[in-house]
N, C-alpha and C positions, 0 to 999 in steps of 0.2 A: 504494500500500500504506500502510496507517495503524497506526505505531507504537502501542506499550501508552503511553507517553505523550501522543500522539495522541488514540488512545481514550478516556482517563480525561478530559482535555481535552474532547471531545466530549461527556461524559457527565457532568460536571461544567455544563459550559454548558447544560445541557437543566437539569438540575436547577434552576440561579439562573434559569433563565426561567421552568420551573413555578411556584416559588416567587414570583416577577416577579408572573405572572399569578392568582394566589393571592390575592397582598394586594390587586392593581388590583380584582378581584373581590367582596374583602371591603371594598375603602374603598368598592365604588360600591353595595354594599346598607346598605337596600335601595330598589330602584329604583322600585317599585310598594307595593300595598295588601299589609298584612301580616293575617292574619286569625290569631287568638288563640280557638282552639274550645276552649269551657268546659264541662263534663259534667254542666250542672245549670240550672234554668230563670232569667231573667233574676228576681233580688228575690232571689237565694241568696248568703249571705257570700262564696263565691268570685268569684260573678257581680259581686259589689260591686264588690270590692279590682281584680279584672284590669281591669273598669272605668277604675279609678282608672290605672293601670300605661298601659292603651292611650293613654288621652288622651295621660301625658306624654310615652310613645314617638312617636305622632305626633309633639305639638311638635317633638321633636330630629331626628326624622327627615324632617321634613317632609313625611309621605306615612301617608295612612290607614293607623291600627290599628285594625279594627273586630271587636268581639266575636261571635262567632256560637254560640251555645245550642242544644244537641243535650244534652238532658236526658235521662231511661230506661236502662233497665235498668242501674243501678248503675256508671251513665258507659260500661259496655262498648261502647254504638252510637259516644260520643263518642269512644273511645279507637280502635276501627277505624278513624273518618272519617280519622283522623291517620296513623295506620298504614298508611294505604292512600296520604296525600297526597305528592305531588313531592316529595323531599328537595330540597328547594331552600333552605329559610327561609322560606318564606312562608306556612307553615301550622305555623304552632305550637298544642302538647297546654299549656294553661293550665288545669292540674287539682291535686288534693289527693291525700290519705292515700289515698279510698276509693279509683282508678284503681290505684294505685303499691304500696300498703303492705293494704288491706283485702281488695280482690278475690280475689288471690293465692292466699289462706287459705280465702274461702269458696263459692271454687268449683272441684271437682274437674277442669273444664278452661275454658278458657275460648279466645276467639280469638285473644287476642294475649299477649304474654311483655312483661311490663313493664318486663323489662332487656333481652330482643336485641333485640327491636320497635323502642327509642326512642332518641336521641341523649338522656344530658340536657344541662342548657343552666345551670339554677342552682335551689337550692331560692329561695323568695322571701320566706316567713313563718312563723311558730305561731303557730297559733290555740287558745285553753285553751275547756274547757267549761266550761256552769254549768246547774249544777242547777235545775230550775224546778219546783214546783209548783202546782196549781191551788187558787185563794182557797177555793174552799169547804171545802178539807180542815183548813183552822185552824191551819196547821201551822208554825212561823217558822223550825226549827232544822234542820238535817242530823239532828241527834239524833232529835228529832221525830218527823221524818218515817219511819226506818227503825225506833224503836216502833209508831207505828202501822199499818204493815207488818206490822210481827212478830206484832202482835194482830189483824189480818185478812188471814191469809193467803190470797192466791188471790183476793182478792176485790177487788184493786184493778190497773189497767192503766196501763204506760207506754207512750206513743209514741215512733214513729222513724220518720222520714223519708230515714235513711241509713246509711251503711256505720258512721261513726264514730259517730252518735249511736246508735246501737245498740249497738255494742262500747264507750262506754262506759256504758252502765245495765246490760250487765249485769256489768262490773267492779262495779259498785255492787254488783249485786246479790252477785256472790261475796265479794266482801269484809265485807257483814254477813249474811249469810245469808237475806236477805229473798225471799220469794215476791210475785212480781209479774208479769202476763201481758205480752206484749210484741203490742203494735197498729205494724202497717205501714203505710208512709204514702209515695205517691211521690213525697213531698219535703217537708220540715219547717215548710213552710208552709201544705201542707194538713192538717197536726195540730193547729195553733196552735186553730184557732177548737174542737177536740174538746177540749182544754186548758180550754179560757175555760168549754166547755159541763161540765166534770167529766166526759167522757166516759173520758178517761186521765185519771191522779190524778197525774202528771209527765214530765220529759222530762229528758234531757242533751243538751245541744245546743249548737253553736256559740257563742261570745260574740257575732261579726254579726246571727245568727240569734235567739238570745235575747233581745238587747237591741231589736229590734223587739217579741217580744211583750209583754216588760216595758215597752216604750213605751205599748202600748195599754190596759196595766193589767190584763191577765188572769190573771195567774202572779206570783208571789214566790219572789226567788234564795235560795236555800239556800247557796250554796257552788260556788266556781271549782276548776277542776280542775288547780290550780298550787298551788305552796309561799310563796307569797306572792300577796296580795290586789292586785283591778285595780280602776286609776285610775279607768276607763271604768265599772264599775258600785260604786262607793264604799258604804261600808257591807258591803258584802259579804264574809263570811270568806273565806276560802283552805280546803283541803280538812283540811290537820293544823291550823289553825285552830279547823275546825268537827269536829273529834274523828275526821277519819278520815283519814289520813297515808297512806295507801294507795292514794286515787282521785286520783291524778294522770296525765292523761290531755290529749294535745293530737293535736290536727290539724294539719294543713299542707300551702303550696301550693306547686306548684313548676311551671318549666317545661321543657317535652323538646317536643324535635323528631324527625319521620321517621327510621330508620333509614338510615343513608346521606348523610344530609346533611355536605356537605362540613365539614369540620374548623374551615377561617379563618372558616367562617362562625357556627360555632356557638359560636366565640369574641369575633367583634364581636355576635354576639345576647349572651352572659353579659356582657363589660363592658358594652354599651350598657344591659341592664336594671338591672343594678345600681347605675349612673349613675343612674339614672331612679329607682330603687325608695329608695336614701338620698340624693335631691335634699331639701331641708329641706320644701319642701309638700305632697309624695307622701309621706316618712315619717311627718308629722305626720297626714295623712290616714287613711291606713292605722291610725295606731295610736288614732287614735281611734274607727278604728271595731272595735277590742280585737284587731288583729291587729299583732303584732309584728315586724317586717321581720328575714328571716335568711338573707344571702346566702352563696353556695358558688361553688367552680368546677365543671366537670363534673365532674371526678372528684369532689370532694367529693358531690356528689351524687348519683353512681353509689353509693356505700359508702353515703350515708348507705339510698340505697332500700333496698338488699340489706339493712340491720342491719332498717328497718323492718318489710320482710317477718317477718322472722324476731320481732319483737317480739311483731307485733300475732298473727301465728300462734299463739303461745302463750296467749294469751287466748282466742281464737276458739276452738281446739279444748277448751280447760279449761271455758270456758262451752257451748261443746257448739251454737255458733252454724253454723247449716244454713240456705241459701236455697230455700225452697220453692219 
């Protein structure tokens, strides 16, 4: 017969072995190849940065992190491939605003639940936008540009290649009252050369993503979508710089694991990336490619999604944005 002391004893002892077997668990991941599914085609600002993230996790880990690219339909194919994968840790959602904070809003249902679908793990950056223009329109200023709007209305088109480049032109566009058609793109890289040709007269678009087509010389920045001007494109105003204190608008990436995935592990994955992401050559990396490292724990990045939801919703339905 086994006393109530006995018992507590017995169940006490099971407990420090779970617990035993928990951390042994968590010190030996991971054992194998970690795959980091990204929701957008390889040359994409996310595509970059996790990039940069997998190399150093390998290093520390000693064991492949290789990125895998399931681009389309506004990340949803990538967001199931996850949602469907082992919770185990070895398939992690290395995704942004549009999966987490965008979709949410602009789709009356969709397959998967952005908060009970996913462990998350940590946010990882913001990224600001920047206004681009196409050369031929003559145009230097944020001011500029939304005069000359004013005086052809309708007559002139933006592209987008995404969830957040689209939510924000058309914040632009509500904040000055401007008429401008909206051209979709499956992915802001095949807008670029429509940009170069005046086919769209601009774009908002990532800083990763921008500062490529500003490299090739096709477009001139008008203005970042922060309250203070970035290093990475100099010369460049800030949004209440450039007369409109109201287009302040960021992106950002984070990562979430399977539903299910055990606890110790989704906490050696948050410090191991954070380790990795403010090591001094992965921050400097990153920031220069205009994204700025912003680490959480899960909870912190539970709340921060939920508040995003709810942000980016109020813009979406005010601009009256619907996915065709």
């Amino acid at each position: 017969m086994t006393t109530n002391i006995g018992r507590r004893a017995v169940v006490a002892g099971l407990a420090f072995a779970a617990m035993g077997s928990q951390g042994a668990r968590a010190q030996a991941f991971p054992a194998g190849r970690v795959t980091l599914v990204v929701p957008f085609p390889p040359g994409a600002s996310t595509d970059v940065t996790m990039r940069v993230m997998a190399d150093k996790l390998s290093q520390m880990w000693n064991q492949p992190v290789m990125v895998e690219n399931k681009g389309g339909a506004n990340g949803i194919i990538a967001a199931e491939a996850v949602m469907r994968a082992k919770p185990d840790g070895y398939t992690l959602f290395a995704t942004s605003s549009m999966t987490h904070a965008g979709n949410p809003s602009l789709y009356d249902k969709l397959p998967y639940d952005a908060i009970k679908d996913f462990e998350p793990i940590t946010r990882m950056s913001f990224v600001p936008m920047v206004v681009l223009v196409h050369k031929g329109l003559k145009v230097k200023t944020l001011a500029e540009l939304t005069a000359k709007l004013k005086a052809e209305p309708g007559k002139h088109n933006y592209g987008s290649g995404s969830v957040s480049s689209r939510v924000a032109a058309e914040l632009y566009k509500m904040l000055t009252g401007v008429d401008a058609v909206y051209v979709g793109y499956r992915n802001n890289q095949l807008a670029a050369p429509d940009l170069n040709a005046g086919t769209i007269s601009f774009m908002v678009l990532d800083v990763p993503s921008g500062k490529m087509i500003l490299n090739s010389g096709w477009a001139d920045p008008l203005a970042v979508t922060q309250t203070e001007p970035l290093g990475q494109l100099p010369g460049v105003p800030s949004a209440p710089q450039a007369g409109l204190p109201g287009l302040l608008f960021t992106t950002w990436s984070a990562f979430y694991a399977p539903k299910g995935t055990p606890r110790d592990i989704i906490l050696k994955l948050n410090r191991d990336i954070i380790a990795a992401g403010t090591s001094p050559e992965t921050a400097a990396k990153l920031e220069g490619m205009g994204s700025a490292p912003s680490f959480t724990t899960p909870e912190g990045l539970a709340a921060f999604t939920a508040s995003e939801i709810e942000a980016w919703r109020k813009v979406i339905r005010a601009a009256n944005i619907k996915i065709e």
